[in-house]
PADO-390523 format. One record per residue (C-alpha): x, y, z; residue number from 1. Coordinates in Angstrom, 1 decimal, decimal comma. Example, Ala and Ser with C-alpha at 12.3 -4.5 7.8 and 13.67 -1.06 7.14 Angstrom:
% residues 2
    east   north      up    n
    12,3    -4,5     7,8    1
    13,7    -1,1     7,1    2
% end
This chain:
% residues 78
    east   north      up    n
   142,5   142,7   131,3    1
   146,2   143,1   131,9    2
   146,1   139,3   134,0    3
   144,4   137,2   131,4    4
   146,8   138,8   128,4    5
   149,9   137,7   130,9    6
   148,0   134,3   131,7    7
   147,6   134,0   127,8    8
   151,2   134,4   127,1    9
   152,2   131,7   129,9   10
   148,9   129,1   128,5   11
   151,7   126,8   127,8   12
   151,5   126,2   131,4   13
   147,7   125,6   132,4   14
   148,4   125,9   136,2   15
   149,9   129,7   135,8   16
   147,6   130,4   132,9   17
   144,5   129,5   135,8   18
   146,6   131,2   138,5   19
   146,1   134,9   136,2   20
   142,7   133,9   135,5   21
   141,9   133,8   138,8   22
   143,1   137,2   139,8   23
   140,2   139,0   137,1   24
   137,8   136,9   138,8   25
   138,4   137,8   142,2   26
   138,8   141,0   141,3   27
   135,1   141,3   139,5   28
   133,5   139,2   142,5   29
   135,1   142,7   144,9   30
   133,6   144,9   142,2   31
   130,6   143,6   143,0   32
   130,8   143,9   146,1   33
   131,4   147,8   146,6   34
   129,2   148,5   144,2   35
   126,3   147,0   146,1   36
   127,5   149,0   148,8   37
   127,3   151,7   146,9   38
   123,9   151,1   145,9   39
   122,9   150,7   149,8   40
   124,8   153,8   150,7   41
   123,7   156,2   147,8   42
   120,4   155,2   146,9   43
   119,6   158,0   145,0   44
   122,8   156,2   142,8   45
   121,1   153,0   142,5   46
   119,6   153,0   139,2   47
   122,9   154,3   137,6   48
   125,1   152,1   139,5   49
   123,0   148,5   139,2   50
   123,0   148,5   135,3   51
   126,7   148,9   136,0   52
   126,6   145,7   138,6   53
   124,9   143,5   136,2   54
   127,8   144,0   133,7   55
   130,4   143,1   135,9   56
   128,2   140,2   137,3   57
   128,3   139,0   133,5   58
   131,7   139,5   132,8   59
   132,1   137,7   136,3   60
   130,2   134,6   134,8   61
   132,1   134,5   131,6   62
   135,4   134,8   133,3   63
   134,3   131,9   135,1   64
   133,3   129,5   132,4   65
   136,6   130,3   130,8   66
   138,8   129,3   133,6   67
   136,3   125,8   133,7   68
   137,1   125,0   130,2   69
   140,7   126,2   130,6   70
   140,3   123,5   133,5   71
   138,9   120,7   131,6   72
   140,2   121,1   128,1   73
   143,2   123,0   128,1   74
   146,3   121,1   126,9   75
   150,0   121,9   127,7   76
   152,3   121,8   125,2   77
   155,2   119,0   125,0   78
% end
């Protein structure tokens, strides 16, 4: 959360505003990650942990949206 509030305050800029966009995303795509490893490891976690995965695979998708229209529609200031 921290990233896109600092990206928002530098949105006069579209390149660093995408730059701190990008870090959430990464960030959720290597969420995802350990927690399907999780799921593999402790599979008497799995149901507790892949209701958790979905959120963050949503969150994931909506994050990247928003850095597309950020991409196509974004305007700096003059």
């Amino acid at each position: 959360m921290s990233n896109i509030v600092e990206g928002y305050r530098r949105r006069r800029y579209r390149s660093e505003f995408l730059r701190f966009l990008t870090f959430p995303h990464a960030s959720s795509l290597e969420l995802q990650c350990h927690l399907e490893k999780l799921a593999m490891i402790y599979t008497d976690l799995k149901d507790r942990i892949m209701p958790i995965h979905l959120r963050v695979m949503i969150l994931s998708k909506r994050i990247y949206k928003f850095i597309n229209y950020v991409e196509r529609n974004w305007k700096t200031k003059s």
